[in-house]
N, C-alpha and C positions, 0 to 999 in steps of 0.2 A: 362132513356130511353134505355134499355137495346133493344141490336141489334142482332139477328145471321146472323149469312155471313158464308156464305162455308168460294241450296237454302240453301245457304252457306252463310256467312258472306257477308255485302256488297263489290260494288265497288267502289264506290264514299266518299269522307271523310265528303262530306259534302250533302249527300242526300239517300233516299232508292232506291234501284235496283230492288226490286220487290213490287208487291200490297200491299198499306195502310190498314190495316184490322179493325184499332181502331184508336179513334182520342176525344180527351179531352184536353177542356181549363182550367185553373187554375182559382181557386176563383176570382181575382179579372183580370181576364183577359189579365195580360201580359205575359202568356207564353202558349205554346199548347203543347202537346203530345203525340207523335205517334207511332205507332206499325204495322211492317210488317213481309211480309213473307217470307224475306232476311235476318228472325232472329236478326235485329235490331230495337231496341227504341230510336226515338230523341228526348229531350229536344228545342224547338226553343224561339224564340226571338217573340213574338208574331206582334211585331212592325216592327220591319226589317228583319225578317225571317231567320235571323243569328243563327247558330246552338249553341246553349245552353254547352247541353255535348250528346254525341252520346253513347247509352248504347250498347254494341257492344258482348256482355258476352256471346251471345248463336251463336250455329251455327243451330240451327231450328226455326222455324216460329214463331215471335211476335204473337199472336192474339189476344189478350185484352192488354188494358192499364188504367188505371188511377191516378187521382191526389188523394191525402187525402187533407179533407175540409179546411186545414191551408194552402194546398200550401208547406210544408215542406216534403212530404215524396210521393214518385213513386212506383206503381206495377206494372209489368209486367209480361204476364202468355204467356208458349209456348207449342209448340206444343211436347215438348220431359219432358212433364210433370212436371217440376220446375216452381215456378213462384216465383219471387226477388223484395223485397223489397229495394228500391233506396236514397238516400238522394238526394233533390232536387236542393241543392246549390252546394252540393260540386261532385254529380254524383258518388259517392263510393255506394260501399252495402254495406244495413246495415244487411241484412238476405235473404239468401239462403233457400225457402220454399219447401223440396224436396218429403213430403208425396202422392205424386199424382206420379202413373205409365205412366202413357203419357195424350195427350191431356189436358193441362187447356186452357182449351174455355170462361171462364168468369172470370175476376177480380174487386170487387167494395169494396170499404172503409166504413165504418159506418160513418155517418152525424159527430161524436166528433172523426173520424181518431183515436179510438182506439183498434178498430178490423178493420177485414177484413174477408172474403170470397173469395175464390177460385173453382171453379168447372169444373170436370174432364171425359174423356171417361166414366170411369168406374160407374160413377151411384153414387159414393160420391160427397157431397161437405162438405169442411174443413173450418172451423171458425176459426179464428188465433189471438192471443194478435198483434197490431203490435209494440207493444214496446218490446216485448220479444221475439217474431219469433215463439214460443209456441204455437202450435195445444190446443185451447177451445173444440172443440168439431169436432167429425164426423159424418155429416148426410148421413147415410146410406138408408133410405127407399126406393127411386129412386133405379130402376132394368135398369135402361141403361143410358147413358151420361146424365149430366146434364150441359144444353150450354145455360140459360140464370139462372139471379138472379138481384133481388132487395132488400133492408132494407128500412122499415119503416123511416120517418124522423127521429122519434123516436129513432131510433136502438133498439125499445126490440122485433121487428117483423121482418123476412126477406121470401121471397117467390121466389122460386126456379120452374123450369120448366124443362123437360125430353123429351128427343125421348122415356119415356116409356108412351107420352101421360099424362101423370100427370103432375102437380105444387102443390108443398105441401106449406104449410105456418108453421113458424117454430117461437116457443120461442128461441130468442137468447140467455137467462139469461142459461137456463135448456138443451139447445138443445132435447127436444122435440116437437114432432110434433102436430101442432095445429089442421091444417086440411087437410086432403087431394082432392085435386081437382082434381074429374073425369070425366068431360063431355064430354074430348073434344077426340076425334076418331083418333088424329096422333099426330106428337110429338109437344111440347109445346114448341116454342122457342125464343117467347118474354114476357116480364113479368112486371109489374108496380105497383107502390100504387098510390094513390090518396095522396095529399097532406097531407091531414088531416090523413089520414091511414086508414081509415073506407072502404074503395072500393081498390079492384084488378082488374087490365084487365089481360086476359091471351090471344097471338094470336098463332096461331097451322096450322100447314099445312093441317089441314081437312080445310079450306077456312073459320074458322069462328076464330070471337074474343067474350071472354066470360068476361063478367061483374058482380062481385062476391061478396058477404059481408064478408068486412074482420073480421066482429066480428061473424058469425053464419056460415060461409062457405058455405053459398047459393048463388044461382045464382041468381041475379039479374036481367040481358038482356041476352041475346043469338043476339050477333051481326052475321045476314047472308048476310050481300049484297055482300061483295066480291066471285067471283071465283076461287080464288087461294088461294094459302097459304100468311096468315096474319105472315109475318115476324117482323114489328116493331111495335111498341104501344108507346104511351103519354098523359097525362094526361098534362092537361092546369095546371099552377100555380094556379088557384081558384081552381080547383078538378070540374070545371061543365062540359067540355066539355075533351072529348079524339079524339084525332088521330090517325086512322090504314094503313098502308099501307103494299100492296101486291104483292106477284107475278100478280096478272091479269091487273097491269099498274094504278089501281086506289090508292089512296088515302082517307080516308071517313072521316070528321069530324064529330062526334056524340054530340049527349046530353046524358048528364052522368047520367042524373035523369032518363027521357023518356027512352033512348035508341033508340030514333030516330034519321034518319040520317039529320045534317044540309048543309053538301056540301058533293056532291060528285065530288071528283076532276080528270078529266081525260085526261090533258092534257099531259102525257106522254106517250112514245110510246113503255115503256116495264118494267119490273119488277119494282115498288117501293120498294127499299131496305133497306131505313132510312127515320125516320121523326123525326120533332122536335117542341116544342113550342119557341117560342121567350119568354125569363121572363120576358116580362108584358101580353103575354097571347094574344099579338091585332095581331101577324105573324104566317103563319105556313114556315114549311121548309121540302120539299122533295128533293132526292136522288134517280137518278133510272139508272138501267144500259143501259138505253138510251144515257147517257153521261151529259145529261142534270140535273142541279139543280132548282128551281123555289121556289122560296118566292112569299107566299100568304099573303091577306089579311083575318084574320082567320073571320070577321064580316061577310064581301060578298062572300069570297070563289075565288075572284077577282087575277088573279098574278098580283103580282106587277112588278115583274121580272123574266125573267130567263137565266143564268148564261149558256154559253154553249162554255167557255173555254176550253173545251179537247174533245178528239174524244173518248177515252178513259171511259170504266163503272165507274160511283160514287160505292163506298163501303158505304163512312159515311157521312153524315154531325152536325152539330153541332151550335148551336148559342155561343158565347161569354157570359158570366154572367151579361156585362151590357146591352147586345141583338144589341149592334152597330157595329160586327164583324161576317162573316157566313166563318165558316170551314168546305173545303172537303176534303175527302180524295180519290182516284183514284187508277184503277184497277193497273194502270202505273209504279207506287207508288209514285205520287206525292201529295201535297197539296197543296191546295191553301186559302189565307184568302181573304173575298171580304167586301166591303164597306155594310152594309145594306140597306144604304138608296139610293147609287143610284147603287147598283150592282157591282161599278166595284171594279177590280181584285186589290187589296192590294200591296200582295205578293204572290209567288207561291216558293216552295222550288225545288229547282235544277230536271232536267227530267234526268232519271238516263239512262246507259250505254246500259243497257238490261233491258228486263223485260219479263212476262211469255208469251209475245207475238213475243218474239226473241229469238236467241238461244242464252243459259246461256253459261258457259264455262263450266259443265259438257257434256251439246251438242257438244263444239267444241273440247272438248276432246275423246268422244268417235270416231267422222268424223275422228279426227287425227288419232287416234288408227289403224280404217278398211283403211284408205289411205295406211299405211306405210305396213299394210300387203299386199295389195295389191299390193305394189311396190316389198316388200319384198322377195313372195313367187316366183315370176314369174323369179327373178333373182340368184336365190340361189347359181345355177352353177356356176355363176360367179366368186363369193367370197369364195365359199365354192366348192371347187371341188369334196372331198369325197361326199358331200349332207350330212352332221353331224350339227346337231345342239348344243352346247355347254349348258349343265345346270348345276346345282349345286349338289354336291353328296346329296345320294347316287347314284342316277345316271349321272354319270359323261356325258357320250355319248348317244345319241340316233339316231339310224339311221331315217330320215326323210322320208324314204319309209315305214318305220311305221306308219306313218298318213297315214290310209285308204284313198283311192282316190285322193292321193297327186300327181300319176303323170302326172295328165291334166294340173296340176300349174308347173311343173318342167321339162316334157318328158323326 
């Protein structure tokens, strides 16, 4: 369910201080984790919301995060182009992955957790052993970022998505290119298979989602009901039905055969930014920056609920692997885990000190800075009679009538 979503180390020991970007539960659902723009990854406690181990390594923006299918090994991909492989018990690195110049925008593990994938501003993405940290391969064909990606169940297929408007579909074994997907008019930045692997949805800020054969690389549907840009995609656990959701506040369930629409969902009042299936396929789950989450009935189209815990925009949500747990993440940077069945709130991970809606302490250190000038200049006579400012050689003295138009601040 690969997602795109548009700052210093944290403050808190025990939560993020800026917005949740990415958010993943472990195989068998006791543990979750998250990635923000505070440049830190937690590990939590999935049941008491106790913090695990806090990965704390970068001083730039988390933005992807994931588990490998055992549960034993963490990625995390930032914004200053590294992405680290983690051990999950013990919270050490195991590998520093450094081939990418800035931006990694997407992180996923192969179904047997023995590769991995990385994708970067630059229009690569890097195939990785994860037991050895060793670069497989680099796909180069993408001409501009590449910010979403998927693998086949299988892992011998993965399909990749671009702001150059493309998604290619790619031999893992060979890293070559299978197909190249051109339909779609702007960039490509959600991307899925179909369970069985036979079907791709691609969604693209030209307002459509494309349904594609993964074995001829032809277009199957051309999904057009939305208005806006189709930012997230899902494929139900059977592969018959998909979920798309948009900036134009809807949500569409389709039939994956037809490519007709079976609901259309419009009970939010602004961007849908995340969707999900529950893994039996009978829920859906949106996220929108309305603040609001809402679990559907995927049969009627019917909410069953909706979650409106924070004032705050959803980034992410997520179901649990046994589907009895719904994780979000918030613009805030907080999380919260909530009951399924009757909605309510679990746990929620600490509300942090600041966030991009307060001023950080870069803010209050720049305010400090112009205050003290401010104090500074006005009184300089004072403490300074000659008007000399003291700096370090080579020049020692500088007269302070040498700053052009200095003497309105001194007369």
């Amino acid at each position: 369910m690969p997602t795109f979503l548009l700052v210093d180390s944290s403050i808190y020991i025990n939560g993020h201080s800026q917005p949740v970007n990415s958010v993943a539960f472990s195989t068998d659902g006791r543990k979750l984790f998250t990635g923000s723009l505070d440049g830190t990854a937690i590990l939590w406690d999935a049941e008491s919301g106790e913090v695990i181990h806090k990965l704390g390594e970068h001083k730039d923006s988390a933005v992807s995060v994931a588990f490998s299918l055992d549960g034993q090994k963490l990625i995390t991909g930032y914004w200053d182009g590294t992405a680290i492989l983690w051990d999950a018990e013990s919270g050490e690195i195991i590998h520093k992955l450094r081939e990418h110049k800035k931006y990694v925008y997407s992180v996923v593990f192969s179904q047997d957790g023995r590769k991995l994938i990385t994708c970067y501003r630059g229009g690569t993405a890097i195939l990785w052993d994860a037991e050895s940290g060793q670069v497989i391969h680099k796909l180069k064909e993408h001409k501009d970022s590449v910010v979403s990606v998927a693998f086949s169940l299988d892992g011998r297929k993965l399909i990749t998505g671009s702001f150059d408007s493309t998604a290619i579909l790619w031999n893992v074994e060979s890293g070559q290119v299978i197909h190249k997907l051109r339909e779609h008019k702007d960039s490509v930045v959600s991307v899925d298979f179909s369970p069985d692997g036979r079907k791709l949805i691609t969604g693209s800020f030209d307002s459509t989602a494309i349904l594609w054969n993964a074995e001829s690389g032809e277009v199957i549907h051309k999904l057009r009901e939305h208005k806006d840009s189709v930012v997230s995609v899902d494929f139900s656990p059977n592969g018959r039905k998909l979920i798309t959701g948009s900036w134009d506040g809807t949500s569409i369930l389709w039939d994956a055969e037809s490519g007709e629409v079976i609901h259309k969902i419009r009970e939010h009042k602004d961007s849908v930014v995340s969707v999900a299936f529950s893994p039996d396929g009978q829920k859906l789950l949106t996220g929108s920056f309305d603040s609001t989450v809402i679990l559907w009935d995927a049969e009627s189209g019917q909410v069953i609920c909706k979650l409106r815990e924070h004032k705050d925009s959803v980034t992410n949500v997520a179901f649990s692997p046994d589907g009895r747990r719904l994780l979000t993440g918030y613009r805030d940077g907080t999380s919260t885990i909530s009951d399924t069945e009757t909605g309510q709130k679990i746990c929620q991970t600490p509300t942090p000190f600041y966030s991009l809606d307060h001023f950080n302490h870069y803010d209050i250190l720049v305010w400090f800075v112009l205050v003290c000038l401010l104090i500074f200049f006005p009184f300089t006579s004072v403490f300074d009679k000659g008007r000399y400012l003291y700096l370090r050689k080579p020049n020692r003295y500088l007269s302070i009538y040498d700053l052009p138009g200095i003497e309105k601040w001194i007369g």
